[in-house]
PyMOL Python script that loads the backbone (N, CA, C, O; Angstrom):
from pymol import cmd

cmd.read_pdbstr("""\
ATOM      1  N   UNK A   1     162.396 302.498 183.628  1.00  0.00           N
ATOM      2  CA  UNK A   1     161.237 303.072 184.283  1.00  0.00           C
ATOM      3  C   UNK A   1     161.489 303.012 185.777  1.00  0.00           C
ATOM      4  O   UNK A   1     161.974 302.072 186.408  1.00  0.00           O
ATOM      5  N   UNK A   2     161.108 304.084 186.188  1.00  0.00           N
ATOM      6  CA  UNK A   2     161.633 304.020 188.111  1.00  0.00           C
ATOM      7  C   UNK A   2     160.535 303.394 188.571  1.00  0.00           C
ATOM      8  O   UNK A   2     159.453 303.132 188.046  1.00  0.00           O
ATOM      9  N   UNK A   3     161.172 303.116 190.062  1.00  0.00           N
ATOM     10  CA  UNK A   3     160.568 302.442 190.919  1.00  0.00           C
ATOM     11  C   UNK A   3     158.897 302.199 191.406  1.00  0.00           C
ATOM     12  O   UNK A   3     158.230 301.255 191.829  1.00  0.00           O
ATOM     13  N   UNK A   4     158.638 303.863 191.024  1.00  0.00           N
ATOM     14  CA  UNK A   4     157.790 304.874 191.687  1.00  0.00           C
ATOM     15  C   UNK A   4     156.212 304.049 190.290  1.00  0.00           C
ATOM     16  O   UNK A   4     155.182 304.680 190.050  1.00  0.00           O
ATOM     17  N   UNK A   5     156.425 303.107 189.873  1.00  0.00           N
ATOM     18  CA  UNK A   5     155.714 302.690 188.455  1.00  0.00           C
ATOM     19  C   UNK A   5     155.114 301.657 189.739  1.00  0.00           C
ATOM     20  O   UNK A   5     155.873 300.811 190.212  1.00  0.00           O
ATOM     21  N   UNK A   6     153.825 301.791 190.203  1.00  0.00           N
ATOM     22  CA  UNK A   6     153.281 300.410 191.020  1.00  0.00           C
ATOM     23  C   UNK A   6     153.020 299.198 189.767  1.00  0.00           C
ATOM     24  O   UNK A   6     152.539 299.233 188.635  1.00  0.00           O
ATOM     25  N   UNK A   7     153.662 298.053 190.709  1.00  0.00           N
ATOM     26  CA  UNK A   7     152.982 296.531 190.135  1.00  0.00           C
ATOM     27  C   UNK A   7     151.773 296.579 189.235  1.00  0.00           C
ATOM     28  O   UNK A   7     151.856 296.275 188.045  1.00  0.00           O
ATOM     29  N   UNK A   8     150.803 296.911 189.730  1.00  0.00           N
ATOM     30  CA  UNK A   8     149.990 296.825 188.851  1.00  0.00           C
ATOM     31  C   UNK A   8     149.749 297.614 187.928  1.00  0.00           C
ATOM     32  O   UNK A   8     148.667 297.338 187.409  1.00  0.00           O
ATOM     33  N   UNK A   9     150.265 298.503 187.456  1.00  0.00           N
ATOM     34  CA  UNK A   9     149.854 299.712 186.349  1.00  0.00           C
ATOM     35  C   UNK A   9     151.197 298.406 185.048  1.00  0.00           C
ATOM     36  O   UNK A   9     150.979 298.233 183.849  1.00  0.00           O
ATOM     37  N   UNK A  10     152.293 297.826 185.759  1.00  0.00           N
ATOM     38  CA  UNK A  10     153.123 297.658 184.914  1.00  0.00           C
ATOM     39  C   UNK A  10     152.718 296.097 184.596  1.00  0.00           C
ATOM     40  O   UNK A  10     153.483 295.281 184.084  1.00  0.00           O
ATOM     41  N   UNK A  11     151.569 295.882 184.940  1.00  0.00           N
ATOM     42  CA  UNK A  11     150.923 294.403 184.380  1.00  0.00           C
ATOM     43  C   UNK A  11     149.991 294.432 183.505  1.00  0.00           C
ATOM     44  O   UNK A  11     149.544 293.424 182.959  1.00  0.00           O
ATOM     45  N   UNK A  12     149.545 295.804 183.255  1.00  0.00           N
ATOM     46  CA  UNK A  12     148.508 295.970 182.232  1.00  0.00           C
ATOM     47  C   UNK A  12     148.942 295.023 180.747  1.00  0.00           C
ATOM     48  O   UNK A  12     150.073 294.905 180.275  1.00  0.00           O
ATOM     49  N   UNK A  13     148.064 294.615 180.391  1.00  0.00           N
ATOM     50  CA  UNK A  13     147.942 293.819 179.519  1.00  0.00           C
ATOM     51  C   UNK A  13     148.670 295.027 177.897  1.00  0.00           C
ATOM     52  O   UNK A  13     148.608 296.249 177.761  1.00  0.00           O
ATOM     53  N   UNK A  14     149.351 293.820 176.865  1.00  0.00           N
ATOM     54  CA  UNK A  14     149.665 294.460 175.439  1.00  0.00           C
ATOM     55  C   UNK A  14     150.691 295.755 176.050  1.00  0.00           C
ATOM     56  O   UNK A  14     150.431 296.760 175.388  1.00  0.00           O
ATOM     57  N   UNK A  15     151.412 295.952 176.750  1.00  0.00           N
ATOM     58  CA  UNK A  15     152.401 297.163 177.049  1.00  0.00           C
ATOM     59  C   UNK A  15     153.661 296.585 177.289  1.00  0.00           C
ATOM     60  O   UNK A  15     153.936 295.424 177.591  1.00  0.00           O
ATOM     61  N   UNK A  16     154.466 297.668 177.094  1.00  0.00           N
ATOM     62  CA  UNK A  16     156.488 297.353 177.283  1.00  0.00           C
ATOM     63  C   UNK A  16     156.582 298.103 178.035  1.00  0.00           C
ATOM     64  O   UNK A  16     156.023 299.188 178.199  1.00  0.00           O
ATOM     65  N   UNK A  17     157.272 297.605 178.535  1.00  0.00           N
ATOM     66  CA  UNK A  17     157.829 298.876 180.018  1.00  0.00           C
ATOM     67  C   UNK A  17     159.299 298.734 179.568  1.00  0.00           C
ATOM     68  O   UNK A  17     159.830 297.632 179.430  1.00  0.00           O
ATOM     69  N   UNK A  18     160.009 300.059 179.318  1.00  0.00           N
ATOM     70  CA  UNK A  18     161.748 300.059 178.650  1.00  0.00           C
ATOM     71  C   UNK A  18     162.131 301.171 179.637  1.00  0.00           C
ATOM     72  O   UNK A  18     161.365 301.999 180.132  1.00  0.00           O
ATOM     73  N   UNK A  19     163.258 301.062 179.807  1.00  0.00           N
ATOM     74  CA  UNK A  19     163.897 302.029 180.471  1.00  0.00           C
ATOM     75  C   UNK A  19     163.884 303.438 179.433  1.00  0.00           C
ATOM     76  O   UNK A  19     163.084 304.354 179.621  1.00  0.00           O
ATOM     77  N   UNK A  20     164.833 303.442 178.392  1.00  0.00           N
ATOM     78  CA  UNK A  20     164.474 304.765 177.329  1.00  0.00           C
ATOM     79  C   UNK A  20     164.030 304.112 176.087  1.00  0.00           C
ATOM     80  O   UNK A  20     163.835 302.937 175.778  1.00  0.00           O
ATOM     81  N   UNK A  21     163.909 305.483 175.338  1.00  0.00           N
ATOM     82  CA  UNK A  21     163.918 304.824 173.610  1.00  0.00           C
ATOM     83  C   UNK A  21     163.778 306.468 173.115  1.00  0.00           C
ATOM     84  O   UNK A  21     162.991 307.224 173.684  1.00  0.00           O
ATOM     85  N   UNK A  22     164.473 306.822 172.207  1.00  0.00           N
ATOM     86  CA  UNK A  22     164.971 307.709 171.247  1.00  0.00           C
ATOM     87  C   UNK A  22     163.465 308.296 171.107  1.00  0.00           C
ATOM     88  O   UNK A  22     162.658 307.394 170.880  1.00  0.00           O
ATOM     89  N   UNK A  23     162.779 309.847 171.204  1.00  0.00           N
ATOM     90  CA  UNK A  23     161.532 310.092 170.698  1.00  0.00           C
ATOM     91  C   UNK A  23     161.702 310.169 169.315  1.00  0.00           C
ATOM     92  O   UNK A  23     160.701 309.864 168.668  1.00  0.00           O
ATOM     93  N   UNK A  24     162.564 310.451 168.768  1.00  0.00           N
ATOM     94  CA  UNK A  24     162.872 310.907 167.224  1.00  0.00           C
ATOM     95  C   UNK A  24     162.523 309.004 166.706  1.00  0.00           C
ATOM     96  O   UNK A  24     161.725 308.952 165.770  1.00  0.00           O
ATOM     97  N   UNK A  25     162.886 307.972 167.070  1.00  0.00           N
ATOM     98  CA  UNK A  25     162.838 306.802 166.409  1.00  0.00           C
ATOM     99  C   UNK A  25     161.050 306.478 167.011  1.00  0.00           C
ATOM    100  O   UNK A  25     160.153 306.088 166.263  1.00  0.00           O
ATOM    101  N   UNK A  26     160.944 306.660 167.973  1.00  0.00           N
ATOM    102  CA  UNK A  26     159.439 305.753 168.423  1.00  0.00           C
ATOM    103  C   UNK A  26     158.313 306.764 168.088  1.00  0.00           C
ATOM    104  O   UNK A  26     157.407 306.360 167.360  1.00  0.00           O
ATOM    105  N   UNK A  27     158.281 307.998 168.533  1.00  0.00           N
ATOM    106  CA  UNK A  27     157.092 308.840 168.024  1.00  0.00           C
ATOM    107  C   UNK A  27     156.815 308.855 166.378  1.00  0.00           C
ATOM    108  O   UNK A  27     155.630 309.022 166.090  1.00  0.00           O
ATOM    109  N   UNK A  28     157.599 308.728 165.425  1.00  0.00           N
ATOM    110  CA  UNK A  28     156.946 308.535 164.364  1.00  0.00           C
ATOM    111  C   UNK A  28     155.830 307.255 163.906  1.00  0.00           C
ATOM    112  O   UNK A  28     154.884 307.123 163.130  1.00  0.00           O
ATOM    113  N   UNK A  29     156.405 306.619 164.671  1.00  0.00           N
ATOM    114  CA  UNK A  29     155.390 304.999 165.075  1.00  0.00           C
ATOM    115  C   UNK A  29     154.431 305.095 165.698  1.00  0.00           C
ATOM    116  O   UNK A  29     153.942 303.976 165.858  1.00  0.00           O
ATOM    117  N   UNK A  30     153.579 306.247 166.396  1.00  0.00           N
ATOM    118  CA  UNK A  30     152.602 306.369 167.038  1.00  0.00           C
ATOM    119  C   UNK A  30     151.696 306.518 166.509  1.00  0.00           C
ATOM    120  O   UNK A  30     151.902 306.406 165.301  1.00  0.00           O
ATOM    121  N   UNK A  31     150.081 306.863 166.881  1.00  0.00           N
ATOM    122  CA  UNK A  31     149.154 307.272 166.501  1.00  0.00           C
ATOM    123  C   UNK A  31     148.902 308.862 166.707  1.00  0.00           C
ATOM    124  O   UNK A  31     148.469 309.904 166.216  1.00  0.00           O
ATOM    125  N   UNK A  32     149.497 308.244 167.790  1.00  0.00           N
ATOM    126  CA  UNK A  32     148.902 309.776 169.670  1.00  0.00           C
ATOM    127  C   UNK A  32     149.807 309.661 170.406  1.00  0.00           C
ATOM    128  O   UNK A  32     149.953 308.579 170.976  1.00  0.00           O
ATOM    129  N   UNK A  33     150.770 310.797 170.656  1.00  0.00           N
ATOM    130  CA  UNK A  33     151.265 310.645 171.669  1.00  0.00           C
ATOM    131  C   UNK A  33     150.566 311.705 173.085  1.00  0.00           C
ATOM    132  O   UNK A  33     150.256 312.893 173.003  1.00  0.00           O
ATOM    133  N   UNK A  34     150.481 310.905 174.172  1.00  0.00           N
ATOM    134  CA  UNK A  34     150.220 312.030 175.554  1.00  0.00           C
ATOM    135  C   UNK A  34     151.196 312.421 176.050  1.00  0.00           C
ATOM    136  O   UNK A  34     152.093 311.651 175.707  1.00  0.00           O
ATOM    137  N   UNK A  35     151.672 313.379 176.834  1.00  0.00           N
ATOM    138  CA  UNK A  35     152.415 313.970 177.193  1.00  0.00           C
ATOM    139  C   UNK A  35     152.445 314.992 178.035  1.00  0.00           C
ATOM    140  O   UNK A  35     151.478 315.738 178.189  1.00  0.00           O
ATOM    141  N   UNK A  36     153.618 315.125 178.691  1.00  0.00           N
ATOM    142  CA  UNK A  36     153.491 316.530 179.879  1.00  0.00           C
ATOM    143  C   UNK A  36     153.769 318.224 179.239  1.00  0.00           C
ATOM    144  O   UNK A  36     154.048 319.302 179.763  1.00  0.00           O
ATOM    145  N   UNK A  37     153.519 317.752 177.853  1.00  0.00           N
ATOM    146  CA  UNK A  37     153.906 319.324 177.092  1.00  0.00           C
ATOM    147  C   UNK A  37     155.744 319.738 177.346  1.00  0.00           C
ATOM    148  O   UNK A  37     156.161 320.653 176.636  1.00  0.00           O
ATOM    149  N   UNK A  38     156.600 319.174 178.173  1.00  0.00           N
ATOM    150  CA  UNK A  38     158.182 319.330 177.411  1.00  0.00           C
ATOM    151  C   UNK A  38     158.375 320.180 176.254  1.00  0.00           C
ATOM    152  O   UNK A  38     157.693 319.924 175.263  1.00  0.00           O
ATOM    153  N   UNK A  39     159.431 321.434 176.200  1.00  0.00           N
ATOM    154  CA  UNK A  39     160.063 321.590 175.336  1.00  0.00           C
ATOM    155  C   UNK A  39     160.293 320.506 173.940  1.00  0.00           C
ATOM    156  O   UNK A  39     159.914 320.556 172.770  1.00  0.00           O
ATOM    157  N   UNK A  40     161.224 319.401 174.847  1.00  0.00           N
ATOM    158  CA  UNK A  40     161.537 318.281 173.900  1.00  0.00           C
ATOM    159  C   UNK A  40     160.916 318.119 173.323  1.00  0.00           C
ATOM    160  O   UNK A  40     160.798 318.539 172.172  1.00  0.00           O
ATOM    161  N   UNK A  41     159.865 317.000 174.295  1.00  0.00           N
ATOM    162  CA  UNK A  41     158.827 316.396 173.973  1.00  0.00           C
ATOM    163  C   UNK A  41     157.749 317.127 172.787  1.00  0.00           C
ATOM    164  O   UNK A  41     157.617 316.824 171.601  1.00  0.00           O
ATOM    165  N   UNK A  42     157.323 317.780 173.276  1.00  0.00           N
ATOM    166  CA  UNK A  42     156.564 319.031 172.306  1.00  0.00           C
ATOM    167  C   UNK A  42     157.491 318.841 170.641  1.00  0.00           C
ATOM    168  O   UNK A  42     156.957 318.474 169.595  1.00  0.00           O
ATOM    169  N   UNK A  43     158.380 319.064 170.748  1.00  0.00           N
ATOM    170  CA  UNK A  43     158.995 319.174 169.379  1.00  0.00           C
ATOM    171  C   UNK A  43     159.063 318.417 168.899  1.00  0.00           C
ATOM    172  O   UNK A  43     158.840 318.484 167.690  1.00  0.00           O
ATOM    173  N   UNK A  44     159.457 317.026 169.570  1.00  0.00           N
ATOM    174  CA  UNK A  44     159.647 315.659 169.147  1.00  0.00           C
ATOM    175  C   UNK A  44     158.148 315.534 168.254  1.00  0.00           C
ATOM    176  O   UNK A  44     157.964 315.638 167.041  1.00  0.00           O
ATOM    177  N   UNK A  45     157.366 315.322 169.148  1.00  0.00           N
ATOM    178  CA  UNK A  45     156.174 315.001 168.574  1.00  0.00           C
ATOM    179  C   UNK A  45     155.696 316.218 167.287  1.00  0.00           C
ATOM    180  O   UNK A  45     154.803 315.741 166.587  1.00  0.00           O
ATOM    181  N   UNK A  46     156.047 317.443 166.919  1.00  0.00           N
ATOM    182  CA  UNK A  46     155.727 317.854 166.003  1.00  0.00           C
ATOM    183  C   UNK A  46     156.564 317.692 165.385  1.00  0.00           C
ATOM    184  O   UNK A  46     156.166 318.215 164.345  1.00  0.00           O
ATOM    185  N   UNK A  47     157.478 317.353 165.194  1.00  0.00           N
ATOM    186  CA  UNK A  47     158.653 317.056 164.246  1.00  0.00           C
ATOM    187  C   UNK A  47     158.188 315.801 163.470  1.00  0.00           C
ATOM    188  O   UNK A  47     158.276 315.807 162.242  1.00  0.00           O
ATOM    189  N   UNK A  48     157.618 314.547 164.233  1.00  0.00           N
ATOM    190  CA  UNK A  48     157.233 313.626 163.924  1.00  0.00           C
ATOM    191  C   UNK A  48     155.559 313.440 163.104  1.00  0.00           C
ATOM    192  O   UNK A  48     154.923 312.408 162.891  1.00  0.00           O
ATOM    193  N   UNK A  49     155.307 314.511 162.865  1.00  0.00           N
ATOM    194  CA  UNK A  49     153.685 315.002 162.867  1.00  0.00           C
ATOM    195  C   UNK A  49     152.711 314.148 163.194  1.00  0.00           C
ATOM    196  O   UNK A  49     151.850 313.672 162.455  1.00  0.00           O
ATOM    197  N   UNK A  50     152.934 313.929 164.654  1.00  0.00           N
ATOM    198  CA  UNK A  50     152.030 313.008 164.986  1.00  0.00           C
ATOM    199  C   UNK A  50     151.014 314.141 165.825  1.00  0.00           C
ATOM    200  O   UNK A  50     151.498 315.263 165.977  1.00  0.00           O
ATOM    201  N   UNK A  51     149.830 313.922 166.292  1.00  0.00           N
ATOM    202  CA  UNK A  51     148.988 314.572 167.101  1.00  0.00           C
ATOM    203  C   UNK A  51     149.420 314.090 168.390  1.00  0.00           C
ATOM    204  O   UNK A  51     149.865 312.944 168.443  1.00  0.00           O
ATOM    205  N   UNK A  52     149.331 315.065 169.852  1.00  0.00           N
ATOM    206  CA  UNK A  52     149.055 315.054 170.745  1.00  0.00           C
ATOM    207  C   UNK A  52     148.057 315.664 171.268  1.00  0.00           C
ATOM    208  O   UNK A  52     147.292 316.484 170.761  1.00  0.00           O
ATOM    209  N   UNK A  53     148.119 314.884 173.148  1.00  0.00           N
ATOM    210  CA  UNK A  53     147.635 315.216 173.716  1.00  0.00           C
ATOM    211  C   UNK A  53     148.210 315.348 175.157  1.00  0.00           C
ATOM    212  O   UNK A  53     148.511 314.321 175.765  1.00  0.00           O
ATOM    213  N   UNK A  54     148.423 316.954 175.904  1.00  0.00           N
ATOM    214  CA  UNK A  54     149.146 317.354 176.428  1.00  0.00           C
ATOM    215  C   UNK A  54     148.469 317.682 177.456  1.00  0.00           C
ATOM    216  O   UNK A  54     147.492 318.431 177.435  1.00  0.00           O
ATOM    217  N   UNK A  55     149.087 316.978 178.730  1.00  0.00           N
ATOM    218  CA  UNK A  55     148.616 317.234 180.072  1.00  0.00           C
ATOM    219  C   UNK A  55     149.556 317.883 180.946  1.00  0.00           C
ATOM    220  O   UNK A  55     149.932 317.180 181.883  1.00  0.00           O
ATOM    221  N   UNK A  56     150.003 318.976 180.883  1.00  0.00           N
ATOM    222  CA  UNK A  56     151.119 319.634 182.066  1.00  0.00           C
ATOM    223  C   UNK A  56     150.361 319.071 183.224  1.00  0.00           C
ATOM    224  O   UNK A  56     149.227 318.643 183.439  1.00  0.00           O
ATOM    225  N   UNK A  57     151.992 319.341 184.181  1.00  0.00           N
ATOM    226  CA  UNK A  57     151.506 318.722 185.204  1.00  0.00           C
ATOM    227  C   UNK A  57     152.071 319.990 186.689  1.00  0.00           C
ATOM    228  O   UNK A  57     151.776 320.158 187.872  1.00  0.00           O
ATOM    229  N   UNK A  58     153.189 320.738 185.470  1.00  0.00           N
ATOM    230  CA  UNK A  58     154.148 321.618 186.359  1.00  0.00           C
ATOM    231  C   UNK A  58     153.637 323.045 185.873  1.00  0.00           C
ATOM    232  O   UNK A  58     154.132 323.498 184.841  1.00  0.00           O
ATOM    233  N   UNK A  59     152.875 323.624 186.414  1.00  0.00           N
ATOM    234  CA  UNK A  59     152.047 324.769 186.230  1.00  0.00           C
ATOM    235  C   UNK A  59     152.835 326.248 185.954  1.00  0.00           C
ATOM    236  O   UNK A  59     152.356 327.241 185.406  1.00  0.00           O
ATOM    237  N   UNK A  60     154.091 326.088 186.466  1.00  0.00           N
ATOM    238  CA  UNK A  60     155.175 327.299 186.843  1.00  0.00           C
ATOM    239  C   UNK A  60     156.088 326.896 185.628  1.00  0.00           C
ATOM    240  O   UNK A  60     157.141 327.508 185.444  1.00  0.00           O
ATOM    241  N   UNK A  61     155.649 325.749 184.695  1.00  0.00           N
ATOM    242  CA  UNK A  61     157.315 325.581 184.078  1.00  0.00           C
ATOM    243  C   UNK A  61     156.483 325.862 182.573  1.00  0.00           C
ATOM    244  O   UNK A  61     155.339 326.282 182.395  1.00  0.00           O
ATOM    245  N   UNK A  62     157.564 325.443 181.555  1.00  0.00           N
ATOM    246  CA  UNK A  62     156.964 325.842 180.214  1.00  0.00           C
ATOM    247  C   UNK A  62     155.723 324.721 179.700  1.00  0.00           C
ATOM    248  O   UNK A  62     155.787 324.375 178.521  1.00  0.00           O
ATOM    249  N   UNK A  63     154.983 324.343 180.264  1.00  0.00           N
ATOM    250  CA  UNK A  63     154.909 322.753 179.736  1.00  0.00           C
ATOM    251  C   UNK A  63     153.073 323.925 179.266  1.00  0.00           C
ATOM    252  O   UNK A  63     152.511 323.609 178.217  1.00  0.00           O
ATOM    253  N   UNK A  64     152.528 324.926 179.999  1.00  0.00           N
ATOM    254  CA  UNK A  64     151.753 324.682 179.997  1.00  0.00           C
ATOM    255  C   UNK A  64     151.908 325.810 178.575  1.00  0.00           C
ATOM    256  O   UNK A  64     150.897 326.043 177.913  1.00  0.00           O
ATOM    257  N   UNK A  65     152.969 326.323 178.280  1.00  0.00           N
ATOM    258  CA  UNK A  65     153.556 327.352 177.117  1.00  0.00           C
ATOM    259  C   UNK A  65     153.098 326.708 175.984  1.00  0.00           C
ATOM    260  O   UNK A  65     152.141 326.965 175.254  1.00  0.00           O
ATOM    261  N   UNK A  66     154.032 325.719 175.944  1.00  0.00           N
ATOM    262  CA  UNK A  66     154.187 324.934 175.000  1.00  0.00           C
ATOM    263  C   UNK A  66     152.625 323.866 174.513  1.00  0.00           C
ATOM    264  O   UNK A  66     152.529 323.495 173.343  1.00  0.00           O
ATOM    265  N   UNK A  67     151.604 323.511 175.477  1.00  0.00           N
ATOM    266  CA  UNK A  67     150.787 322.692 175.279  1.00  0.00           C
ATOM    267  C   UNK A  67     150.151 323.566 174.384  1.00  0.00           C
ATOM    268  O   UNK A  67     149.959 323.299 173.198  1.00  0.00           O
ATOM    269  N   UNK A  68     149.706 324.983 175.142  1.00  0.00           N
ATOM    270  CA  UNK A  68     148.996 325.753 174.519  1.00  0.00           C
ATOM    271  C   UNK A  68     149.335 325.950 173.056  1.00  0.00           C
ATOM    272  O   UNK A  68     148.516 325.913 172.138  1.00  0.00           O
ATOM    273  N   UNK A  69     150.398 326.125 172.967  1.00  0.00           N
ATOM    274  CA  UNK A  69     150.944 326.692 171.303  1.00  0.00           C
ATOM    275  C   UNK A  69     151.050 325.294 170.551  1.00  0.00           C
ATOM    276  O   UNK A  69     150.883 325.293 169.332  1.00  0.00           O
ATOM    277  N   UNK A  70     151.323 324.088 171.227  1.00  0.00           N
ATOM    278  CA  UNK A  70     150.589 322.988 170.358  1.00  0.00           C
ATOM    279  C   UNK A  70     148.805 323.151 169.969  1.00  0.00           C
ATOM    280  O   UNK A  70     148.396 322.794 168.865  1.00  0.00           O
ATOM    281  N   UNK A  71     148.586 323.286 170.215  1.00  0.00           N
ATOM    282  CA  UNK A  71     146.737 323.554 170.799  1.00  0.00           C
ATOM    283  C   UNK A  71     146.531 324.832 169.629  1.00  0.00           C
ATOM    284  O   UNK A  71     145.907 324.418 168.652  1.00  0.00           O
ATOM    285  N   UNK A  72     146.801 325.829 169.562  1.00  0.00           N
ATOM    286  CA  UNK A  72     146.873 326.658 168.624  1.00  0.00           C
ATOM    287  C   UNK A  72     147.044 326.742 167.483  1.00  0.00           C
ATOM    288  O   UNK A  72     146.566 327.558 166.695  1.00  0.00           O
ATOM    289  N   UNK A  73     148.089 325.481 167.216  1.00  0.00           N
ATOM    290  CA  UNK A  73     149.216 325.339 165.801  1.00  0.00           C
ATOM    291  C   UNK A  73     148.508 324.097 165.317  1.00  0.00           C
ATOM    292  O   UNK A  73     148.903 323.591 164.267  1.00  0.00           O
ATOM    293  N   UNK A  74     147.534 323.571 165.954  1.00  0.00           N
ATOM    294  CA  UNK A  74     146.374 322.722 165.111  1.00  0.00           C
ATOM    295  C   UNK A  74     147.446 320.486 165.577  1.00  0.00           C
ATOM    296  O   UNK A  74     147.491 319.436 164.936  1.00  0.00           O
ATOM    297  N   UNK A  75     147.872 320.826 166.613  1.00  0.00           N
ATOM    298  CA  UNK A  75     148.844 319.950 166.472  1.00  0.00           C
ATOM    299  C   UNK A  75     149.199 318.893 167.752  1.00  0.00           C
ATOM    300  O   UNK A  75     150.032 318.004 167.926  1.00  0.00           O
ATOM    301  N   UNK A  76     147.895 319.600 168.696  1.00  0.00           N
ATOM    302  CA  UNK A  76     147.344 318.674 169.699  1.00  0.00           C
ATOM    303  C   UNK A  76     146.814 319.138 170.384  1.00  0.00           C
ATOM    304  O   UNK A  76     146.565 320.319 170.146  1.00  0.00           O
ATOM    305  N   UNK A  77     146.242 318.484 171.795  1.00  0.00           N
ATOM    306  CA  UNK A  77     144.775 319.199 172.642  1.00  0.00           C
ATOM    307  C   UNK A  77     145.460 319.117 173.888  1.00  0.00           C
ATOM    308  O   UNK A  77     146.034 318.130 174.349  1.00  0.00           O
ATOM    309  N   UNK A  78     145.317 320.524 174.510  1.00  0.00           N
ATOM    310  CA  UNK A  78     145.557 320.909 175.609  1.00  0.00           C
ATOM    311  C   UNK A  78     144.864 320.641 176.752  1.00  0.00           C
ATOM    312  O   UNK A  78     143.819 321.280 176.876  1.00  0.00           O
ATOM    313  N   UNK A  79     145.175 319.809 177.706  1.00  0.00           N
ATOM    314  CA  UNK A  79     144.327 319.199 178.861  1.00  0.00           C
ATOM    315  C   UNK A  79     144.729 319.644 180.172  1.00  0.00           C
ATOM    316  O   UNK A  79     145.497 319.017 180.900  1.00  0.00           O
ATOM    317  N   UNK A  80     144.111 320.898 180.489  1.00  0.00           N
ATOM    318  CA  UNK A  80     144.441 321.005 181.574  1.00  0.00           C
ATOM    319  C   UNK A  80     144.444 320.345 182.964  1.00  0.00           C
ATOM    320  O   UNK A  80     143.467 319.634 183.199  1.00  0.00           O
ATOM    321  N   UNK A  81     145.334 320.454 183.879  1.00  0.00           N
ATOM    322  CA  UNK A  81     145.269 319.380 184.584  1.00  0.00           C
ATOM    323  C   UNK A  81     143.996 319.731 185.776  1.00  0.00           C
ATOM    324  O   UNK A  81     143.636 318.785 186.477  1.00  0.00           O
ATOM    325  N   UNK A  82     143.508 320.738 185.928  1.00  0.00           N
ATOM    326  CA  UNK A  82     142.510 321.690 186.622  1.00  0.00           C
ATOM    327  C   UNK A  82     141.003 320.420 186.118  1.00  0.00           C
ATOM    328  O   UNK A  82     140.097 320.009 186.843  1.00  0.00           O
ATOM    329  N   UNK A  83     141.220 320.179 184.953  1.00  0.00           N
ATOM    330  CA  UNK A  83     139.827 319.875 184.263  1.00  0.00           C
ATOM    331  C   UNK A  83     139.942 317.891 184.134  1.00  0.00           C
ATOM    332  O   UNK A  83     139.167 316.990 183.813  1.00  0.00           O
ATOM    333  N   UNK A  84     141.035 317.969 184.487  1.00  0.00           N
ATOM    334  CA  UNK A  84     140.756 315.730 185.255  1.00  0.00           C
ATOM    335  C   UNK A  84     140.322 315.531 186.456  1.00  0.00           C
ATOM    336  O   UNK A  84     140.170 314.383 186.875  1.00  0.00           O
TER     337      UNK A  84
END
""", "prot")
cmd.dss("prot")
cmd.show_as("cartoon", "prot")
cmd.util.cbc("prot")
cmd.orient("prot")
């Protein structure tokens, strides 16, 4: 996890902070995953049939493609970042 993670968000209580971990091995272990809507990511998590919830953050890139057509395909909720 980079630098850019302040002290206190990484003291929250019951959490791991890891550098990586495989989405194909940890997203099936989830409940919910959140997310920036990724290509990857996006697939990972439907591959894994877990539900998301997808917050693009990069307005110009595919993230907000992909949230949507999660959102459509019954397979997570699209959060625009306009509406936090």
């Amino acid at each position: 996890v980079g630098a850019e993670v302040p002290p206190a968000v990484r003291a929250w209580p019951n959490t791991l902070w890891v550098k990586s971990v495989p989405h194909a091995y940890l997203f099936p272990l989830c409940a919910c995953i959140i997310h920036h809507g990724g290509s990857g990511t996006t697939a990972a998590a439907a591959s894994a049939g877990v539900p998301s919830i997808i917050v693009p953050f990069l307005g110009w890139s595919d993230q907000p493609r992909f949230a949507a057509w999660a959102s459509r395909a019954g397979g997570g909720v699209h959060v625009p970042v306009e509406l936090l």
